[in-house]
Backbone as CSV, one residue per row, in Angstrom:
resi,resn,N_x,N_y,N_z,CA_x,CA_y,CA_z,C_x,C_y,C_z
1,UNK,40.271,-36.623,56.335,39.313,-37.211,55.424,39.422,-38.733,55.401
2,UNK,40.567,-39.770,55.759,40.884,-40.507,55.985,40.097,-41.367,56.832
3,UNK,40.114,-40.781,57.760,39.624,-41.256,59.074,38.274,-39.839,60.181
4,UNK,37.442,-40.417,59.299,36.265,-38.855,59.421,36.147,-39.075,61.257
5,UNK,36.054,-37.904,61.409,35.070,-37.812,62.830,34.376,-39.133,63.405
6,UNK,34.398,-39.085,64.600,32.816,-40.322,64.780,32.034,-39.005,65.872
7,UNK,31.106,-39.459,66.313,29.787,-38.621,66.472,30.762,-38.011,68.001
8,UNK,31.190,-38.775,68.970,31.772,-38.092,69.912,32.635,-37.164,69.959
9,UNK,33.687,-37.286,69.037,34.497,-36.086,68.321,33.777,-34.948,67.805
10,UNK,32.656,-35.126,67.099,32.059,-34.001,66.448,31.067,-33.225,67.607
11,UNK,30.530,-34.058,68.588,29.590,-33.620,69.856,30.670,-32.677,70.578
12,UNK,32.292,-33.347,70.796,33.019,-32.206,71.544,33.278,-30.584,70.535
13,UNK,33.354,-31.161,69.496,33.581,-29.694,68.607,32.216,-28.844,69.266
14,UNK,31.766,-29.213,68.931,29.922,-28.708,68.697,30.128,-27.771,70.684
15,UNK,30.411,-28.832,71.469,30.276,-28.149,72.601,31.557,-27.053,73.405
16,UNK,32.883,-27.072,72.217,33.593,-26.018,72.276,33.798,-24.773,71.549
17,UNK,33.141,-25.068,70.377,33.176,-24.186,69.814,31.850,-23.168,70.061
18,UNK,32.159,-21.653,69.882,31.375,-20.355,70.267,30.375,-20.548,69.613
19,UNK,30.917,-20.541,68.076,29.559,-20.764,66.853,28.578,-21.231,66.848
20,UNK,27.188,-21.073,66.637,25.983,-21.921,66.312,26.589,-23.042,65.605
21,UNK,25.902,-24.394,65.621,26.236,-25.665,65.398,26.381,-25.586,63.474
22,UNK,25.484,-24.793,63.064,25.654,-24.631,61.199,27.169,-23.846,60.718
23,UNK,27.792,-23.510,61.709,29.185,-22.842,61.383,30.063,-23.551,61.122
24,UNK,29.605,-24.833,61.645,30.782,-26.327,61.505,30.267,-27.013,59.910
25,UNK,29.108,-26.969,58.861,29.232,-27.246,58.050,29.903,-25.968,56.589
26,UNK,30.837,-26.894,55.901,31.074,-25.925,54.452,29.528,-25.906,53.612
27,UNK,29.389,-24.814,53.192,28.163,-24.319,52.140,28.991,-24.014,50.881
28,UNK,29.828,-25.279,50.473,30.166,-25.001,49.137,29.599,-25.783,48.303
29,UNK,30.883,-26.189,47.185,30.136,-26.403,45.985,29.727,-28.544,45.877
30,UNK,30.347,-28.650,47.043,29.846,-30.314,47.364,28.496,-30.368,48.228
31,UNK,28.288,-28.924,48.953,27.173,-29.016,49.881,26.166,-28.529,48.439
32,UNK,26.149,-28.080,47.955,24.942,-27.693,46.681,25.115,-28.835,45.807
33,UNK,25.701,-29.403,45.389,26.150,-31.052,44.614,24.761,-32.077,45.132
34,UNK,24.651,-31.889,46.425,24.252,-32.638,47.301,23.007,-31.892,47.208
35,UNK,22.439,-30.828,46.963,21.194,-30.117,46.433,20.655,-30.021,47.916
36,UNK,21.486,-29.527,48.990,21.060,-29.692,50.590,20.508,-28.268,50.413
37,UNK,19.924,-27.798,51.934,19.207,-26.633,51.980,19.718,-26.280,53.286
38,UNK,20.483,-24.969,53.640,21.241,-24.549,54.969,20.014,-24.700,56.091
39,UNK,18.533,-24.427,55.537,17.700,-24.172,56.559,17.671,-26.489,57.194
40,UNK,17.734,-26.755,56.866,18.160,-28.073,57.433,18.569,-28.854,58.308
41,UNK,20.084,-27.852,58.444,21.256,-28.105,59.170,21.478,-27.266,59.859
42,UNK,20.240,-27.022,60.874,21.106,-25.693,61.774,21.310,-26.174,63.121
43,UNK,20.359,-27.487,63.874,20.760,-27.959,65.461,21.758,-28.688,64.812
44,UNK,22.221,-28.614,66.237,23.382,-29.648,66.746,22.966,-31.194,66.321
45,UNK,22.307,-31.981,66.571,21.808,-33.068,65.918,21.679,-32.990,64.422
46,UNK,20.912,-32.105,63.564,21.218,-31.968,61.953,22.697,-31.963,61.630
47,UNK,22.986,-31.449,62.773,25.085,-31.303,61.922,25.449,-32.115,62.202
48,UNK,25.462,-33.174,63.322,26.047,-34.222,63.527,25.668,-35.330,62.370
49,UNK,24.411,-35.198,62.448,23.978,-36.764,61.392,24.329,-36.061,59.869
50,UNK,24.608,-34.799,59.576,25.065,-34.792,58.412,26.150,-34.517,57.948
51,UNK,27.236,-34.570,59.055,28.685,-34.729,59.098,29.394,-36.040,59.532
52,UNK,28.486,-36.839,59.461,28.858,-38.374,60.234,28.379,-38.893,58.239
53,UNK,27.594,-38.186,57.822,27.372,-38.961,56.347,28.306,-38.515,55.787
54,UNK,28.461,-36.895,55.796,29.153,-36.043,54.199,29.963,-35.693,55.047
55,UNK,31.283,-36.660,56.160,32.602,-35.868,56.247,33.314,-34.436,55.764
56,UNK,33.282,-34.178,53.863,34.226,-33.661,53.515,33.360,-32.254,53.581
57,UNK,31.834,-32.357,53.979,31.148,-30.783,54.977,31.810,-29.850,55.903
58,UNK,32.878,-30.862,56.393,33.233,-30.210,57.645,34.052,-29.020,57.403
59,UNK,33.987,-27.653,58.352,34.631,-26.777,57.917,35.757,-26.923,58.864
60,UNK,36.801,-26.832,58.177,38.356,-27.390,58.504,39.586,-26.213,58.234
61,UNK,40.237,-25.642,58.828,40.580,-26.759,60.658,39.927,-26.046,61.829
62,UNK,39.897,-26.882,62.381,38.911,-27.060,64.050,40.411,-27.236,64.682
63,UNK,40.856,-25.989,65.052,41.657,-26.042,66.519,41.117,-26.054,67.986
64,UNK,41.792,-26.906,68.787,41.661,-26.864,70.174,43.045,-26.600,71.080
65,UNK,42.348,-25.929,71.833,43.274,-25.696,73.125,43.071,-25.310,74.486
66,UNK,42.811,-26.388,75.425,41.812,-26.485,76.521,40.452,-27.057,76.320
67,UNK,40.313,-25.565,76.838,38.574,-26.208,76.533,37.661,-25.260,75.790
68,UNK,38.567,-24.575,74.871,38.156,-23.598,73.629,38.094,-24.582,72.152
69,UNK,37.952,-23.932,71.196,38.116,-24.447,69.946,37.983,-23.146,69.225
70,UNK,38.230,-23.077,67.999,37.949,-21.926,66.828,37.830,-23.004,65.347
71,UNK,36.960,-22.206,64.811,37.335,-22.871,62.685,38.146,-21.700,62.764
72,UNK,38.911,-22.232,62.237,40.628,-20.770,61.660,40.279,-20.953,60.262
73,UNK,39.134,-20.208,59.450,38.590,-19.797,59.097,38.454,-18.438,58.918
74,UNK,38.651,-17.760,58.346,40.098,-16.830,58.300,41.159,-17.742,59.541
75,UNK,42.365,-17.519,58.536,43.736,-18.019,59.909,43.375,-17.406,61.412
76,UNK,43.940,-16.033,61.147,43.766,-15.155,62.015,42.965,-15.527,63.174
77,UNK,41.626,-16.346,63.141,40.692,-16.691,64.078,41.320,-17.407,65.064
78,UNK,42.865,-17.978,64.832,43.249,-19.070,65.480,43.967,-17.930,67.351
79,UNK,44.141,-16.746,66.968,44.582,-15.746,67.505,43.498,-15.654,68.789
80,UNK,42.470,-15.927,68.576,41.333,-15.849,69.494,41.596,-16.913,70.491
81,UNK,42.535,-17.990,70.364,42.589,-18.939,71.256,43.334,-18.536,72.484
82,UNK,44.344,-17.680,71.710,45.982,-17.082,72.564,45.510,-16.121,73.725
83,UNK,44.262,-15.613,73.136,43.976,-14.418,74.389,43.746,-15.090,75.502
């Protein structure tokens, strides 16, 4: 949170991870704060320009290893890397 993403960091998530590009934003209670609408944010470009504004969107943690990634999101997801 310190030191947010910049757009190239978030373009490599976006292009390792399996998920549609809206899996990388949180739909909690800062994304409704913000009175946003999920139908919005679903390309890859909507998530970038609205994770380059609202950092603390991001759904966290984003592991890598190679040229995979997972949200460990449940933990367990992180298990998907090992196979």
């Amino acid at each position: 949170m310190q030191n947010p993403l910049d757009k190239a960091t978030l373009e490599r998530f976006l292009d390792l991870l399996p998920d549609p590009p809206a899996e990388l934003v949180r739909k909690d209670k800062n994304f409704k704060a913000l009175q946003l609408n999920e139908a919005d944010y679903q390309t890859r470009e909507q998530v970038i320009a609205l994770l380059l504004e609202h950092p603390k969107l991001m759904q966290r943690p984003v592991i890598l290893r190679g040229d995979k990634a997972v949200i460990a999101r449940p933990s367990d997801k992180v298990l998907e890397l090992l196979d």
